[in-house]
N, C-alpha and C positions, 0 to 999 in steps of 0.2 A: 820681772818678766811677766809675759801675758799666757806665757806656753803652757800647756798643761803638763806638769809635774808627775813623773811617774814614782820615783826611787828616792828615799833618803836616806842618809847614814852620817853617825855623829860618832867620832871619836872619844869625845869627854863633852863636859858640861857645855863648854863654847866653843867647839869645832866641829862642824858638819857642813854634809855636802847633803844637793840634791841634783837630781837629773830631768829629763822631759826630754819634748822632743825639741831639737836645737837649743835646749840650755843646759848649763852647767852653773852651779853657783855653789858659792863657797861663804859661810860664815864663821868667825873668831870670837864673836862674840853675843855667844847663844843665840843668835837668831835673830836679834835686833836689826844689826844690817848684814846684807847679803852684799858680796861683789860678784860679778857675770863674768866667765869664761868665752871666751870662743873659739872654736876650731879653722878660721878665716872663711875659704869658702867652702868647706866639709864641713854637710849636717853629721851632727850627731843626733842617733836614734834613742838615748837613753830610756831605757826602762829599769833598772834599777843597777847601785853600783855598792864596792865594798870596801872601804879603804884601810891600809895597811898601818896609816898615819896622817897627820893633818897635813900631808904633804902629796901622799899618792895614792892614790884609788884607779878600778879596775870598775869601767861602766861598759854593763849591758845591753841591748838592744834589738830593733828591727834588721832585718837583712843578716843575722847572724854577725852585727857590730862588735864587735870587743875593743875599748880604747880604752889605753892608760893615759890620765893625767897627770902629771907631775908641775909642782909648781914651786919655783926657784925661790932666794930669799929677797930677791928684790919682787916678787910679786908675779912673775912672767909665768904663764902656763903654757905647757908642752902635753902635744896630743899622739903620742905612738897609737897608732892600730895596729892591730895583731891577728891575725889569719885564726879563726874558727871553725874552720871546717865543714860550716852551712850557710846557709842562707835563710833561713827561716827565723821569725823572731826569738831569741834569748828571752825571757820574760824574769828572770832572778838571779842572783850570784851570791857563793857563800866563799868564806876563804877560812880554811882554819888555822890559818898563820900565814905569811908572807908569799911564799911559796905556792902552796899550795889550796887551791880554789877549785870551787863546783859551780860550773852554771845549768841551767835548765830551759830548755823552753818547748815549741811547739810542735807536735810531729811530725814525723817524715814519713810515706810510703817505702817500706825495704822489701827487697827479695829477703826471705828467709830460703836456708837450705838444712835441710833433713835428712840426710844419706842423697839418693837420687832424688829426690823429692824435692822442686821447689813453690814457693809460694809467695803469697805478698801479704805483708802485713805495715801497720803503720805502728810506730815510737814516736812516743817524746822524746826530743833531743836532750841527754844527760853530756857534758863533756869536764873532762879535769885537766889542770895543770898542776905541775910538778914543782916548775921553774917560773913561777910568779908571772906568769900568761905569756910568755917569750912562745911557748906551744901548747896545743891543747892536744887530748888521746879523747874520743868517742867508745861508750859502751859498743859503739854498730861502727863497724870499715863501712862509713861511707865511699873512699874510693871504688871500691868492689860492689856497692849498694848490697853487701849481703850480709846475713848474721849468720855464722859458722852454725850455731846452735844455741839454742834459747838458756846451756849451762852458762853461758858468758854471762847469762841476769840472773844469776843464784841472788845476788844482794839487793834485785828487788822483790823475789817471789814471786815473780813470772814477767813474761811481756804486757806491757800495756798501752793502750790504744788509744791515746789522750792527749792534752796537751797538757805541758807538765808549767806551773805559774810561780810556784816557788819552791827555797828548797833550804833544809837548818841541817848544822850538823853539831850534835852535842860535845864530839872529839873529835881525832883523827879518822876514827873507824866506825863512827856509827852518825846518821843521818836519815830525814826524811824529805821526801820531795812530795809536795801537792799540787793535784792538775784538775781538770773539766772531768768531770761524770764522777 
């Protein structure tokens, strides 16, 4: 491909993937040759992806994109998209097992609310799945645009006003996310 290449991820010595925008590609053998993906006539926005196996990964993106690839044993790849809950770009995704996965990306303006008190503040979008990206939960109810109270981000130590670009988690329960400023 000629597209500029955002995200890669290798399973072992000869299996990885990368992403970009409009490509998908998959190698077996270490990187020598690549084979190209397509989603027919849906761009994929990739910005970086995370995969479970040399078979399915979980890519990131523009527009708040989340698409699973899966690819059969004759070779055919399958593009599930999956409802994210933004619109803003995704810029990183972690998975600490099958299951369960972290993406991150660029902030949103929210109402914050304080007793009667409201306000506006912007986040980086944090979102997690449980069920291997079938649904994602938001630190922030987007449908409500509000944040109940800034204790919902005890596991960041505070709110932050950034855009969030990547994110690692050493276990199940402990992680960091790095953003702009």
């Amino acid at each position: 491909t000629r597209q500029p290449l955002r995200g890669i991820s290798f399973i072992d010595e000869h299996t990885g993937w990368a992403v970009g925008n409009n490509a998908v590609l998959r190698t077996t053998d270490g990187g020598t040759t690549w084979t190209s993906f397509s989603a027919g006539n849906t761009l994929i926005y990739g910005n970086d992806l995370s995969c479970r196996d040399a078979d399915h990964c979980l890519i990131v993106g523009q527009k708040g994109q989340i698409v699973e690839v899966s690819v059969d044993s004759l070779g055919k790849a399958t593009f599930t998209f999956q409802p994210s809950g933004t619109n803003v770009a995704l810029n990183a995704i972690y998975c600490t097992n099958a299951q369960t996965c972290w993406a991150v990306g660029n902030k949103v303006t929210l109402k914050t609310k304080a007793g009667k008190t409201t306000s506006t503040a912007s986040l980086g979008v944090i979102i997690k799945t449980i069920d291997g990206g079938l649904s994602w939960t938001s630190l922030a109810d987007r449908s409500s645009n509000l944040v109940p109270s800034a204790t919902k981000f005890t596991s960041l130590r505070e709110v932050v006003t950034t855009d969030f670009n990547d994110v690692f988690f050493a276990n199940a329960q402990q992680g960091w996310v790095v953003g702009d400023a």
